[in-house]
C-alpha positions, 0 to 999 in steps of 0.5 A, a space after each residue: 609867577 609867569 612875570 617872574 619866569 619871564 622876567 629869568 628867561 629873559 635874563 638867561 637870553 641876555 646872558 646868552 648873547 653877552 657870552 656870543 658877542 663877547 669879545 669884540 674889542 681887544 683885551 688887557 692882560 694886567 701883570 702885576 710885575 716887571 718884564 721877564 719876572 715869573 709871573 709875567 713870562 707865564 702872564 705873556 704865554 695865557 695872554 698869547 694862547 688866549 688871543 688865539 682862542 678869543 680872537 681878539 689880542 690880548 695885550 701884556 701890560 705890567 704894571 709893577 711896584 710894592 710886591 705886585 700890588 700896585 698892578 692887583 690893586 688897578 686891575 681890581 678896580 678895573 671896570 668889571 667888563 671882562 676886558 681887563 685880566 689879572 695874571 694873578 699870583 702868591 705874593 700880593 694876592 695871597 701873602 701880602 694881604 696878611 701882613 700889611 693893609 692892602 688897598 685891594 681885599 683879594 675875597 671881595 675884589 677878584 674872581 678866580 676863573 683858573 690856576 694854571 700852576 704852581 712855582 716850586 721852591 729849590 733848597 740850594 747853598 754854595 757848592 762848598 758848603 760842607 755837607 753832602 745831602 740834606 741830612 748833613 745840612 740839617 745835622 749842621 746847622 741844628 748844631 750850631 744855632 745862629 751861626 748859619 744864615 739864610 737869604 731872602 728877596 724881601 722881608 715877607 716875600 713868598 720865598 721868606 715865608 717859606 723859608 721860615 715854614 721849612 726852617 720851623 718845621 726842621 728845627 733850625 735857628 738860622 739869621 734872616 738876610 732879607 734882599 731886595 730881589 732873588 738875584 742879589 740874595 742868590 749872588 751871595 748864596 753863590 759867593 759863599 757870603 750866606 748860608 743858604 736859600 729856598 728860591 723858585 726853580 727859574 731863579 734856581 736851576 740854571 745856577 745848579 745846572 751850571 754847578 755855581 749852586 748845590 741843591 739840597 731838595 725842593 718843596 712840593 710834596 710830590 716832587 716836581 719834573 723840573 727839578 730831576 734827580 732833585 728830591 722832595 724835601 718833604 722825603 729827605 728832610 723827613 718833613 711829612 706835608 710840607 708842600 709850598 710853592 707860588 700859585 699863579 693863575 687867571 683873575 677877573 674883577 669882581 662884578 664881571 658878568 657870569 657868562 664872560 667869565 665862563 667864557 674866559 673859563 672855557 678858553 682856560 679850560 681848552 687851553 690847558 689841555 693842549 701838551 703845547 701850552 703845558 711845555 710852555 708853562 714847563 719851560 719858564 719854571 712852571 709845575 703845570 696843577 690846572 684848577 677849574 674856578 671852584 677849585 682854585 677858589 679852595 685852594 687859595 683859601 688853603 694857601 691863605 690858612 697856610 700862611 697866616 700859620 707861618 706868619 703866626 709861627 714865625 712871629 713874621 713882621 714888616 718893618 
């Protein structure tokens, strides 16, 4: 027993150190994305702010491709050091696995050390299009099953699974029109040449703002700050628990030693409490919902039961 208890002490000791010593090289921050896309706007700003907290830089590297799985997949087979970071998101960590066969398992590979927020989603169409509220919208194209369509950025991206979601719990019956990417899906919602689109509040928003897009309700429960005057759809379309968005968050390799990671949850920890990195979060279209390790790791196993309902229910699959 006496070898066993010092055998543990001299385990929390080494552990101890490891935390005071840690970091003492520069750190690499993985975005899974190409520059000026959401997750690696906030990816920049956690790399920015955690450098100032470690003391040591933390450098942006996007390595984007296949929905942000190549990037995932590299960082989860990153050595487990605590010098490699995933600025971690819904699409290849969430939704991807439940539709294709991943080189990464996202439950066995990577650690969640904190969930900064989350991306809301904002109903829009063409300014002409002819209804006035969401009930109107609702009211037509529940009479016309098919007629009306809706755009996506991808088959089995985020955005068309929520999409789905909404259209299955509305009882809508509208054509899919996948695109490669938000920006010629919105084009075309702008242009008038598709019916509809739920997309993030950054691709939305400045569109609304300007009046080229009409916004019909946006999709977390509670509402969000950046969308004001903009309502939750889940009041006005009467769709009591819809309440989706895209997570985003900070993931390590499995392996990482305990004290490093509670070292970089620490530094999460320090850093979300400050109004500043909150209005920075705000500003690339971020609803600020911080979650320590434990709760994030809820609540990716919630969004994972979520939407392998709506994949179920929407009969969704990749081509």
């Amino acid at each position: 027993m006496k070898r066993i208890g010092l055998f543990l002490l001299s385990l929390m000791l080494a552990g101890s150190a490891l935390a005071q010593q840690y970091p003492n090289r520069p750190l690499r921050m993985v975005i899974p994305w190409p520059p000026g896309q959401a997750t690696d706007l906030v990816g920049r700003v956690i790399a920015e702010k955690l450098s100032q907290l470690l003391g040591q830089p933390v450098v942006p590297d996007n390595r984007p491709g296949a929905g942000g799985m190549i990037g995932t997949d590299f960082a989860a087979k990153s050595t487990a050091d605590g010098y490699t970071l995933l600025a971690g998101s819904s699409g290849p960590v969430t939704v991807n696995p439940l539709l294709q066969k991943t080189n990464y398992d996202p439950e066995r590979d990577l650690v969640p050390v904190a969930k900064v927020g989350v991306s809301p989603y904002v109903l829009v169409t063409n300014p002409s299009f002819p209804a006035a509220n969401i009930k109107e919208f609702l009211a037509l194209v529940k009479a016309s099953p098919g007629k009306y369509s809706f755009a996506s950025s991808g088959t089995g991206a985020t955005a068309h699974l929520i999409s789905e979601y909404f259209n299955n719990l509305a009882g809508l019956k509208a054509t899919h029109i996948p695109y490669k990417g938000s920006a010629p899906a919105l084009a075309d919602v702008v242009g008038g040449q598709v019916g509809y689109m739920i997309e993030t509040v950054a691709a939305t928003m400045p569109l609304v703002r300007s009046g080229r897009l009409k916004a019909f309700g946006v999709s977390l429960e509670k509402g969000s700050g950046l969308t004001p005057g903009i309502e939750p759809l889940a009041v006005t379309a009467n769709l009591p628990g819809f309440d989706v968005g895209a997570w985003l968050g900070l993931m390590v390799p499995t392996g990482t030693p305990r004290p490093v990671v509670d070292r970089l949850a620490a530094a999460m920890e320090t850093m979300m409490q400050t109004a500043d990195m909150r209005q920075r979060l705000s500003s690339v279209g971020l609803e600020v919902d911080y979650r320590r390790a434990e709760d994030f790791a809820r609540d990716l196993k919630d969004q994972s039961a979520r939407f392998t309902d709506i994949i179920r229910k929407g009969n969704i699959k990749l081509d």
